[in-house]
N, C-alpha and C positions, 0 to 999 in steps of 0.2 A: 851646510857641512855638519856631517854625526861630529856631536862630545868625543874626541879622545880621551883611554884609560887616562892619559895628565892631565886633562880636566877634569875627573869626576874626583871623589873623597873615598874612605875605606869604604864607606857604605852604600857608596854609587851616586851619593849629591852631585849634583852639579854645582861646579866652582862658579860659575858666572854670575850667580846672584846668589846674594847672600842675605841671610836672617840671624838669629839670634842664635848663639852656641852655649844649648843650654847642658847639653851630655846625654837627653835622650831623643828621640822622636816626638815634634809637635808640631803644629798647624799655625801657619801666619799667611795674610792678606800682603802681598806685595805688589804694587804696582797693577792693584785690582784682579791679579790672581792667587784663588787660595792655592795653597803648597802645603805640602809634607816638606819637613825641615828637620836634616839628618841632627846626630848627638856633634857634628862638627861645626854645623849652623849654615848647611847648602843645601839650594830647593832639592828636592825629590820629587818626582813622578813616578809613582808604582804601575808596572805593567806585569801581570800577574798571570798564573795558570793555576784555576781555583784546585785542579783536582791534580796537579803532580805525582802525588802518591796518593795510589786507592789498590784497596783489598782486591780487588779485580782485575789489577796488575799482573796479579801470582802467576797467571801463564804466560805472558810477557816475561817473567822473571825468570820463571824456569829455562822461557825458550833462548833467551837471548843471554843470560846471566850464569846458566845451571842451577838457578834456585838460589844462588849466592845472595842474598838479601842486602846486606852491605853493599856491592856492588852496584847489584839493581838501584838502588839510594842515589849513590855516588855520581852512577853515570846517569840519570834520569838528571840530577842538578847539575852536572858539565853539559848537558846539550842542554835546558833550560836557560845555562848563562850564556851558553853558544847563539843561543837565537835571541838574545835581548831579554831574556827576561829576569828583573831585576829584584826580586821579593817574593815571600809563598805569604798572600792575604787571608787566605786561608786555612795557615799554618800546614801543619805537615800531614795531615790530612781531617776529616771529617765524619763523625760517626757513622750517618749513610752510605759512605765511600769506601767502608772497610765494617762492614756487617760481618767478614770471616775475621776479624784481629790478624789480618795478615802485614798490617804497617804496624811497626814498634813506634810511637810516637816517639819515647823518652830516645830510641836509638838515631833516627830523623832527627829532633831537633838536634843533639850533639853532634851531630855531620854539617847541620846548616851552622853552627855556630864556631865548627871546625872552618870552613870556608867560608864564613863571614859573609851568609845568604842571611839577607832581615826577614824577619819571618812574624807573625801575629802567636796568640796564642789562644787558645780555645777553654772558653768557660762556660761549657754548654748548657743553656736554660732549656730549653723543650724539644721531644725528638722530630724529626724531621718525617714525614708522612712514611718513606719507607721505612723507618725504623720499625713500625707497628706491628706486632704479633698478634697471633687471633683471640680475640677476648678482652685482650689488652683497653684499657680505656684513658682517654687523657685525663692529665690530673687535675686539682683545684689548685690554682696558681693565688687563690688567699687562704690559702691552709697552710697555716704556722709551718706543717710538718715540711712544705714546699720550699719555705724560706728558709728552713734547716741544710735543707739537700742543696742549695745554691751555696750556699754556705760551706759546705761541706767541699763544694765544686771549686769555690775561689781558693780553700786555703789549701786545698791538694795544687793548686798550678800557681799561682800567683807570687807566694813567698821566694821560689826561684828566678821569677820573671824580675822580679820589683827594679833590683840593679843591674838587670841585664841591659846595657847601649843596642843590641841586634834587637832587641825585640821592639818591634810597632807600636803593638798596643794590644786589644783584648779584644776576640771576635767570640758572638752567642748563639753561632750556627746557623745552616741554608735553613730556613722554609718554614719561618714562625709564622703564623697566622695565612698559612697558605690557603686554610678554606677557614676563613672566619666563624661562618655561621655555624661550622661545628662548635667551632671554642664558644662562642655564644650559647648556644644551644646546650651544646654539656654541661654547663654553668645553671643554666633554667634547669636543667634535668637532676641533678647532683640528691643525695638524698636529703630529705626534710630540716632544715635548720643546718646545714652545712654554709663554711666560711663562704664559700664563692656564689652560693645561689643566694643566700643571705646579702651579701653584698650588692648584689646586680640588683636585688631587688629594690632594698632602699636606696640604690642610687634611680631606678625609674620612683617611686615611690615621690623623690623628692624633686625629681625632675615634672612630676605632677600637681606636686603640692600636694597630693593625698588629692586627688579630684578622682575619684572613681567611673563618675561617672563621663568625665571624657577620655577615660585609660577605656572604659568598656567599649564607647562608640569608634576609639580609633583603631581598638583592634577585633571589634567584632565579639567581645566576649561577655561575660555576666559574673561579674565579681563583687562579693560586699563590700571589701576594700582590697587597695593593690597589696597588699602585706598579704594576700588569702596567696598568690605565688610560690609564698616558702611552703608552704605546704599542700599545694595545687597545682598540678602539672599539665599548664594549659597554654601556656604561650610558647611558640617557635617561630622561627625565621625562617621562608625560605630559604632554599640556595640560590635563587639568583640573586639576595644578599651579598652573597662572595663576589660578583662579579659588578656588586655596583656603581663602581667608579668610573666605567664606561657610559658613556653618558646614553648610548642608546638601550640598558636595562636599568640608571638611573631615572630614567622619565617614566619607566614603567610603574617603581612602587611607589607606597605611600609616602610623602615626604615628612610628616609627624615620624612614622615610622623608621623612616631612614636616620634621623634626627634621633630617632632614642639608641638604632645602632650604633651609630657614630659614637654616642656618648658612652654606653658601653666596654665598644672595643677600644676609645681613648682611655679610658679604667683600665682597663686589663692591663694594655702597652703600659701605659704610668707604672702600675704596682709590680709589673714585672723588672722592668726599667728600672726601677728606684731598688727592689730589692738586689739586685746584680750588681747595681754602681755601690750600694751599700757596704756589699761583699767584698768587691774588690777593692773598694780603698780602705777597708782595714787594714788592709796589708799591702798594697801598692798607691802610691801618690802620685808615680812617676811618669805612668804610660799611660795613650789614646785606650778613648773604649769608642770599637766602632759600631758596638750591638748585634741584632741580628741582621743577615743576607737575604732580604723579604722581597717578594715580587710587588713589583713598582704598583699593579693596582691592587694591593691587601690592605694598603693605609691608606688613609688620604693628609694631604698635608697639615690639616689640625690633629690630628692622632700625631704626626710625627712633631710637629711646635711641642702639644703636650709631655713628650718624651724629651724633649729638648734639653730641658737641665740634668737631664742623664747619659747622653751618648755627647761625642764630640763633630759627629757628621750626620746625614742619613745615609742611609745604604740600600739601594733600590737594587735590584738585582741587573732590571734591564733597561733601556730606551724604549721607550714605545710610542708608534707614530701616532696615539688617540690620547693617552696620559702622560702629560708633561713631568719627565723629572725634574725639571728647574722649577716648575710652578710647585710643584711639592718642598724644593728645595727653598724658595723664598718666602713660603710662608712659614715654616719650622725655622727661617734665618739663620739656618746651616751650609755648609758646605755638602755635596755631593762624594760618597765612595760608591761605582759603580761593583757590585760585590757577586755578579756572576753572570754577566754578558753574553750571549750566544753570536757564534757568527756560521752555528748552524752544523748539523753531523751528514754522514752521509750514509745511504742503506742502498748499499749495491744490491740488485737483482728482486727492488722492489721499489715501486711506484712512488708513494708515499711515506714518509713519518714523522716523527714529532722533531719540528723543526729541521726537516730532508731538505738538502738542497742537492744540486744534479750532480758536483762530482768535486772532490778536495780542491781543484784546482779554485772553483767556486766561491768554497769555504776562504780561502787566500783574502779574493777579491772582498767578499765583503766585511772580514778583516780588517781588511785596510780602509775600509772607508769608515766602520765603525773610529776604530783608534784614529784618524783625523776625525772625529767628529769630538769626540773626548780630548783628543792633545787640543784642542781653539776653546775650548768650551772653558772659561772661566771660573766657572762655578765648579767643575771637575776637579778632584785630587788624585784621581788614580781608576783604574780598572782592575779587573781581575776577570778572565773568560773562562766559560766553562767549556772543560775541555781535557785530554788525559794526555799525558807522554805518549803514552804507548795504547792502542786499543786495545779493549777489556775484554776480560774472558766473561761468566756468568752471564749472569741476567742481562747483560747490554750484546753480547755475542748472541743471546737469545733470539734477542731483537732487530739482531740484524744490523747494529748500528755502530757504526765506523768513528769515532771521536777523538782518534788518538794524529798525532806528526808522523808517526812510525806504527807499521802493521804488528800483527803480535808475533812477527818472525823477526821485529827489528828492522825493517825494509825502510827504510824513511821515504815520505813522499817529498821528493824533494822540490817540487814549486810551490806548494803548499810552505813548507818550512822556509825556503827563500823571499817568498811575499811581505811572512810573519816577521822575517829577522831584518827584513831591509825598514821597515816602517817602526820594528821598536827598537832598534839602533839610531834611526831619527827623532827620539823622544825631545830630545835638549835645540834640535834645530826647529820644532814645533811650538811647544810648550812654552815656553817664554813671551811670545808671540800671540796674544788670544785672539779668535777672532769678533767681528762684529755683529750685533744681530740678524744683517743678513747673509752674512758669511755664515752663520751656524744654520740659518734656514735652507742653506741650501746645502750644508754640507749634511742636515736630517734629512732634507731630500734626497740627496745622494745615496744616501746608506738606505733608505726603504725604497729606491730604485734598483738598488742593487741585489738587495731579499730577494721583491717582484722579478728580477730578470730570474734568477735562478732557484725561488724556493719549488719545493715539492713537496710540501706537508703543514700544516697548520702547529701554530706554537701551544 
């Protein structure tokens, strides 16, 4: 049987088990599952729609709203709670999602906190690959001036947040360390005696012991000591670097080498990490930081341990049937936020695309079998899928690619929606309930059965 409205609390907890009421949102192990634990002290389960409101909406808005903005807001969040969905994880929206400034955040959250929607809130550390304009280069994330600018990011949003009960916690945006080997590599590249090439350096340096000559033999080079680096622009990483956690381009490189990666980008994560959590508890003690929304194979789970005394969960973006969330999740001895899930878009009148499957009715199914995979899953506190109200005009219309509940005339698909809303309306008759190791094996089986039946494009 679904939670009825008199069982759940203002914030959507479920009454049936109860944790500590501490006044804001926080994380307890109860009867071997973690939970989100509203400010009344009852579990929570976040089922989320990472992209609610995006700048690409605007023709949705226009068509279906008259351009009414407010509006557009208002009814995007009554069919949001109409279909189960009980939080925005990704706050009100996200820098990539709104490249036109067409969502008012400050007007968004006052709407979500007019209707008592829990929402995160956004302190964004680095831009997300579409953000990038031409020339633009990433920055030095140990350059003093870097930690100024985070700085500058916590105390513009956080001072409102601090005693806010609706807010979650603190999210650092999709798609940090999406290609590693860049952020490595721009670090190597950086000019002469700058903080971040400086730093990577004496962190190989020491991870050498200053032995030059087996820094030379394991990566091929001719150096009179490794400190020659900061001033010699000779070492890079492939890119199948980025993809190393798969274990069939893991066996391919050097494993010295993968090893000095590893050590690296646990550097980077840590100082990034520490400078954010820094930030924000100047001025907030109150709320979760869930960090960045990172694809499940950018870290490995020592990169996320080392980040550990900084964020309160990890936050992998997806399931994947080759890299285990959970093994990432048990070695960092964190909880699980799944922080932007696919269950797949659709590109009528074309063959293929990124993440295509055959037809919304599709998208439903494997829906549903993701979220039972997540609601049994113990180590789980929540989801959040990527996905829009309404299909996008721009660059995703460009593309042909369909990802919204309702077309951009406002048409809803309505088994698509009916799928969605019948399985997160059963969050409270699941969730309580984890299931067993091999109940989770087969319920991961299920969910990449269900891809296989109906994908048509590679992720």
């Amino acid at each position: 049987m679904n939670a009825t409205n008199t069982e759940l609390d203002e914030y959507g907890g479920w009454t049936g088990i109860q944790g500590e009421k501490t006044g804001f949102f926080h994380l307890e192990k109860i009867n071997g599952r973690n939970w989100f634990i509203t400010p009344q002290g009852n579990v929570f389960f976040p089922v989320a729609l990472s992209h609610l409101l995006s700048g690409e909406s605007d023709v949705a808005c226009e068509n279906v709203y008259g351009g009414d903005r407010e509006a557009w807001v208002r009814g995007s969040l009554a069919n949001a709670r109409a279909m189960g969905f009980n939080c925005a994880l990704g706050g009100a929206t996200s820098p990539e999602r709104n490249l036109n400034g067409f969502v008012d955040i400050a007007e968004s959250e006052a709407i979500f906190r007019e209707e008592n929607f829990p929402f995160a809130v956004g302190v964004i550390l680095l831009k997300h690959p579409w953000e990038f304009v031409e020339g633009e280069t990433l920055p030095d994330i140990f350059d003093p001036a870097f930690e100024q600018l985070i700085e500058s990011r916590a105390k513009a949003a956080c001072p409102a947040a601090a005693d806010d009960p609706l807010v979650m916690g603190y999210y650092y945006g999709f798609g940090a360390f999406n290609h590693s080997e860049h952020w490595v590599n721009h670090h190597l590249s950086l000019p002469p005696d700058s903080p971040g090439r400086n730093a990577i350096i004496d962190l190989l340096a020491q991870r050498y012991d200053n032995d030059v000559r087996v820094f030379n033999r394991i990566y091929g080079i001719s150096l009179s000591q490794i400190t020659d680096l900061k001033q010699t622009e000779v070492l890079a990483y492939d890119q199948a670097f980025e993809s190393r956690n798969y274990p069939a381009i893991q066996k391919t490189l050097n494993p010295r080498q993968l090893d000095d990666f590893e050590a690296i980008l646990s550097y980077m994560c840590v100082t990034l990490y520490k400078i954010a959590h820094t930030a924000i508890r100047r001025w907030d003690s109150n709320h979760l930081i869930f960090g960045s929304f990172i694809k499940e194979w950018a870290l490995t789970g020592e990169s996320w341990k080392a980040a550990a005394p900084y964020i309160d969960m990890i936050a992998p973006q997806h399931v994947n049937r080759t890299i285990s969330v959970n093994e990432l999740a048990d070695t960092a001895r964190l909880p699980i936020l799944l922080s932007d899930d696919y269950f797949g878009f659709h590109y009528p009148e074309r063959s293929r695309g990124h993440a295509g499957v055959s037809s919304h009715d599709a998208r439903g199914e494997i829906y549903r079998a993701s979220l039972m995979r997540h609601y049994k899953d113990p180590q789980v506190l929540g989801v959040t899928y990527c996905a829009c109200m309404y299909d996008q005009g721009g660059d995703t219309l460009a593309k042909n690619n369909q990802n919204g509940y309702y077309d951009l005339q406002g048409n809803p698909r309505e088994n698509l929606i009916q799928a969605v809303t019948d399985i997160n309306r059963a969050v409270y008759t699941h969730t309580p309930h984890p299931g067993t190791a091999e109940e989770l094996r087969t319920l991961q089986q299920t969910l990449f059965q269900t891809w296989d039946k109906y994908q048509r494009g590679d992720w």
